[in-house]
FITI-206078 format. One line per field, with one value per residue (C-alpha): residue number from 1; x, y, z; residue in three letters; chain. Coordinates in pm, 1 decimal, always signed. Layout:
! FITI-206078
k NUM; ... .
x X; ... .
y Y; ... .
z Z; ... .
r ALA; ... .
c A; ... .
//
This chain:
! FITI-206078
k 1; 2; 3; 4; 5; 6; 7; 8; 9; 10; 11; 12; 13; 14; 15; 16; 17; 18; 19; 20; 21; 22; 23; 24; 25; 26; 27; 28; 29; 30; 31; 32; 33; 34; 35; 36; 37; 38; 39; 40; 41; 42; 43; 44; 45; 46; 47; 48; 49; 50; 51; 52; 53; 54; 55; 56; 57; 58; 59; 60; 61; 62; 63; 64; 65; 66; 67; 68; 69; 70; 71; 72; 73; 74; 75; 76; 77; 78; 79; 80; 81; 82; 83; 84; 85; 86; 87; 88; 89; 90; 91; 92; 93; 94; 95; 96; 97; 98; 99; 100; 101; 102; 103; 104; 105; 106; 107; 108; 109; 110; 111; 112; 113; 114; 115; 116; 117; 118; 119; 120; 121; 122; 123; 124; 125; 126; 127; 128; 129; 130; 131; 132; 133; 134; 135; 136; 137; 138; 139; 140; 141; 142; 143; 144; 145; 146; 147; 148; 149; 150; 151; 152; 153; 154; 155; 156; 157; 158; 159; 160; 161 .
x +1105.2; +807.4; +650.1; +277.9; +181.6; +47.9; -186.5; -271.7; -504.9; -437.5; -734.5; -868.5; -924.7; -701.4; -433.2; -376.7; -53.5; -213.7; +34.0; +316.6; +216.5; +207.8; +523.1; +689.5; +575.8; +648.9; +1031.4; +1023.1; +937.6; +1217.5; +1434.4; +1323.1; +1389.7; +1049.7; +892.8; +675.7; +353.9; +186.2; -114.6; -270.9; -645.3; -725.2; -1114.4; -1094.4; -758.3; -793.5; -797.9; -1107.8; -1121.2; -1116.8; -823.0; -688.4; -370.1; -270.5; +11.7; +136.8; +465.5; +599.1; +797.4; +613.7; +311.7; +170.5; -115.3; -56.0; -408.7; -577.2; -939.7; -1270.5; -1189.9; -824.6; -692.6; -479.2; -501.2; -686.4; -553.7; -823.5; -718.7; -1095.7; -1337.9; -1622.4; -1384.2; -1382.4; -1770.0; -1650.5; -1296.1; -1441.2; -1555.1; -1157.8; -1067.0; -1080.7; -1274.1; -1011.8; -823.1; -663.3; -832.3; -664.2; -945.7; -963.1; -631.2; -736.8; -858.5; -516.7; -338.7; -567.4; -417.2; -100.5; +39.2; +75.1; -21.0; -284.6; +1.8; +183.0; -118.9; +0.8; +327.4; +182.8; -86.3; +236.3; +413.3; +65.7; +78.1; +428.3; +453.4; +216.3; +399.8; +711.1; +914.9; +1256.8; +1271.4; +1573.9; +1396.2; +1117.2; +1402.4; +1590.1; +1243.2; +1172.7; +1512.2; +1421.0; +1114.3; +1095.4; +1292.1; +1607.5; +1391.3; +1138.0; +1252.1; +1373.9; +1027.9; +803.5; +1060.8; +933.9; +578.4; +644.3; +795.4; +510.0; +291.6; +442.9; +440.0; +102.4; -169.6; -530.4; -731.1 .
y +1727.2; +1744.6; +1420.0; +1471.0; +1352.9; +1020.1; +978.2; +615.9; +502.2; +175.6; +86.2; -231.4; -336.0; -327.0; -573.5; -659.3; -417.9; -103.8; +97.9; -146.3; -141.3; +223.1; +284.0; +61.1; +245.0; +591.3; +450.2; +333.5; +662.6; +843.9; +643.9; +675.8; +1060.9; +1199.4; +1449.8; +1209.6; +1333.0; +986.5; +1004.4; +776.1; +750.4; +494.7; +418.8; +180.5; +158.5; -222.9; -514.6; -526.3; -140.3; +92.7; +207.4; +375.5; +522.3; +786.7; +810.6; +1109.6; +1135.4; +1332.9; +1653.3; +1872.3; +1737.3; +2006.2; +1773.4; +1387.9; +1346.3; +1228.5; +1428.3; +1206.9; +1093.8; +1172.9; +858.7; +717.3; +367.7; +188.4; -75.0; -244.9; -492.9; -602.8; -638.8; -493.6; -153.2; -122.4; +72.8; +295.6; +380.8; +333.8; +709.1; +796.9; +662.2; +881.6; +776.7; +572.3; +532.7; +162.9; -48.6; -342.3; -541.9; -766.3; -896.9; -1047.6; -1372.8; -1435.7; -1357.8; -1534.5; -1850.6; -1700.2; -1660.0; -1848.9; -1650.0; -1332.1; -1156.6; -1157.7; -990.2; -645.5; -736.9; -950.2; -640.2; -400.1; -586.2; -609.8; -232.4; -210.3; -290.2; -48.1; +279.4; +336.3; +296.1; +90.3; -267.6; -133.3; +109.4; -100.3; -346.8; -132.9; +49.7; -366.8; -410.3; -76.9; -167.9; -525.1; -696.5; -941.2; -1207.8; -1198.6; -980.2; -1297.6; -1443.4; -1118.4; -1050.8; -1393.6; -1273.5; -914.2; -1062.6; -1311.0; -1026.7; -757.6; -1070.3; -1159.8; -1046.7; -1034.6; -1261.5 .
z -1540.1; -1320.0; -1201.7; -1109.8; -744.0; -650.3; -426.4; -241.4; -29.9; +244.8; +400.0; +618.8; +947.4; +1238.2; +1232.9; +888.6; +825.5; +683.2; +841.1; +814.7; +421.3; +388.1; +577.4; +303.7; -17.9; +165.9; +213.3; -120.9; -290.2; -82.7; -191.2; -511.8; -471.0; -435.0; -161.2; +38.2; +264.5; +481.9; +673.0; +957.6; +1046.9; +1313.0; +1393.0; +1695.7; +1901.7; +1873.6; +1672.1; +1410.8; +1383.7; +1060.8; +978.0; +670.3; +586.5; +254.8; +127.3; -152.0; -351.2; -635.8; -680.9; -444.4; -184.0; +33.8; +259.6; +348.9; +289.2; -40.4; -101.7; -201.8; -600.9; -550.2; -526.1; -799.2; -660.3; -362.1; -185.4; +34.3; +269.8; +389.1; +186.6; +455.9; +397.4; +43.7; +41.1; +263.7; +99.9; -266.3; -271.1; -244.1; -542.7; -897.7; -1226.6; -1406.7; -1092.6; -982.7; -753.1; -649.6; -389.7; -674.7; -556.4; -209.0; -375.0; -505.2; -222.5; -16.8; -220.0; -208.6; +130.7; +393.1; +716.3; +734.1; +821.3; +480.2; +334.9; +361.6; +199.2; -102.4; -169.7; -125.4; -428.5; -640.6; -583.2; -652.9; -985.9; -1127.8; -975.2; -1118.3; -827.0; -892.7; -761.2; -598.9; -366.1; -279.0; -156.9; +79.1; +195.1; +302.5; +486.9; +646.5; +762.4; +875.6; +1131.2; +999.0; +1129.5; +901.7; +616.9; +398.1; +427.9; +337.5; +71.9; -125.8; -21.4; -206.3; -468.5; -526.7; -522.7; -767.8; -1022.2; -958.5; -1275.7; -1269.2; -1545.8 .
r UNK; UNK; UNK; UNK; UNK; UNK; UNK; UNK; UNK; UNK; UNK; UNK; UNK; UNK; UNK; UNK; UNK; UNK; UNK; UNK; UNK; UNK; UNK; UNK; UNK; UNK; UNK; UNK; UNK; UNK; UNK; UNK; UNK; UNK; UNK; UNK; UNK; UNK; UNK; UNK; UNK; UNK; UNK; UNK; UNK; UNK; UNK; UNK; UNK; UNK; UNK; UNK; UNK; UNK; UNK; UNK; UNK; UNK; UNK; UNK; UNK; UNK; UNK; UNK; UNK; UNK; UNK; UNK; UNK; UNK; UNK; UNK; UNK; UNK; UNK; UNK; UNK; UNK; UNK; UNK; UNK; UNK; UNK; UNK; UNK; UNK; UNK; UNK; UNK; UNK; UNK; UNK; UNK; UNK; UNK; UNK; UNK; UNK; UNK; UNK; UNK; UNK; UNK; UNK; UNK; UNK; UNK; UNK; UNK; UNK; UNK; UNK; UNK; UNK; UNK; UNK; UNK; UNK; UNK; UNK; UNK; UNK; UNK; UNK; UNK; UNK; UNK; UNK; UNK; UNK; UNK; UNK; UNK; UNK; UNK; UNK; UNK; UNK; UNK; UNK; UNK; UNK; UNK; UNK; UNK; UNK; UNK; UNK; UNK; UNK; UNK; UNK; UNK; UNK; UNK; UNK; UNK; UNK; UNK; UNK; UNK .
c A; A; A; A; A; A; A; A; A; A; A; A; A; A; A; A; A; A; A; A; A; A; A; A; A; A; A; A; A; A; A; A; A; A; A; A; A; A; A; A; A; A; A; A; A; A; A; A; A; A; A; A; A; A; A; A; A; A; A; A; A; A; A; A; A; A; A; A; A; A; A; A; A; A; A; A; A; A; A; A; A; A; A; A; A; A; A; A; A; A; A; A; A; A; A; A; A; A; A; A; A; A; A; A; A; A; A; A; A; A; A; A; A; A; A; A; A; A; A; A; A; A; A; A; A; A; A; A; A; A; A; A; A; A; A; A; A; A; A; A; A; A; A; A; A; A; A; A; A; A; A; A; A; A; A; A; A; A; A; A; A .
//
């Protein structure tokens, strides 16, 4: 049966895990089974930067980049980014900035905020707990994995009024 390709877009500033984030839902869709294109764009090579990662699964992907109004969901780390990223996302497409408030109250550190927007994200792609799991013990160092594990799972259960 032929799945149709997903296309996602990470965006934010430098710092905050876009690539860290986008690294984890690529691992999860291989190990879901699916042919998996990722894509990085870095503005600034520092801190505070633009940066903006894409990431495409499904049976066949041909480009790791996502075209303006492609974009089956946005994931916007900064709010400052999300004008300049909105234009990615298609009519009817998911757009999940509404979820920094709530992970705001959520985590802990600025650094889980990449792993509690992964989970949000999670949940509405059809990707098996199981291989979001093993693409996070992949991913993140045993040091840390137990923590951003609670974070992701806070995050995937997490609903918008």
């Amino acid at each position: 049966m032929k799945r149709s390709v997903c296309n996602i877009v990470f965006g934010g500033i430098g710092g905050q895990g876009i690539l860290k984030a986008s690294e984890i839902c690529a691992t999860a869709a291989l190990c879901e089974g699916h042919h998996v294109k990722k894509s990085e764009v870095h503005g600034m090579a520092q801190r505070g930067g633009s940066v903006e990662s894409h990431v495409r699964f499904g049976d066949a992907v041909y480009s790791p980049l996502v075209g303006a109004g492609l974009a089956d969901f946005l994931v916007c780390f900064h709010k400052d980014e999300h004008q300049r990223l909105r234009p990615f996302l298609k009519p009817g497409g998911t757009d999940l900035t509404d979820y920094l408030e709530p992970a705001a109250r959520a985590i802990t550190h600025p650094r889980h905020l990449n792993t509690f927007l992964v989970g949000a994200l999670s949940a509405r792609l059809g990707i098996g707990e199981e291989s979001w799991t093993k693409a996070m013990h992949a991913v993140f160092d045993a040091k840390i994995l137990e923590e951003n594990l609670k974070v992701f799972r806070a995050g995937r259960s997490v609903e918008i009024q």
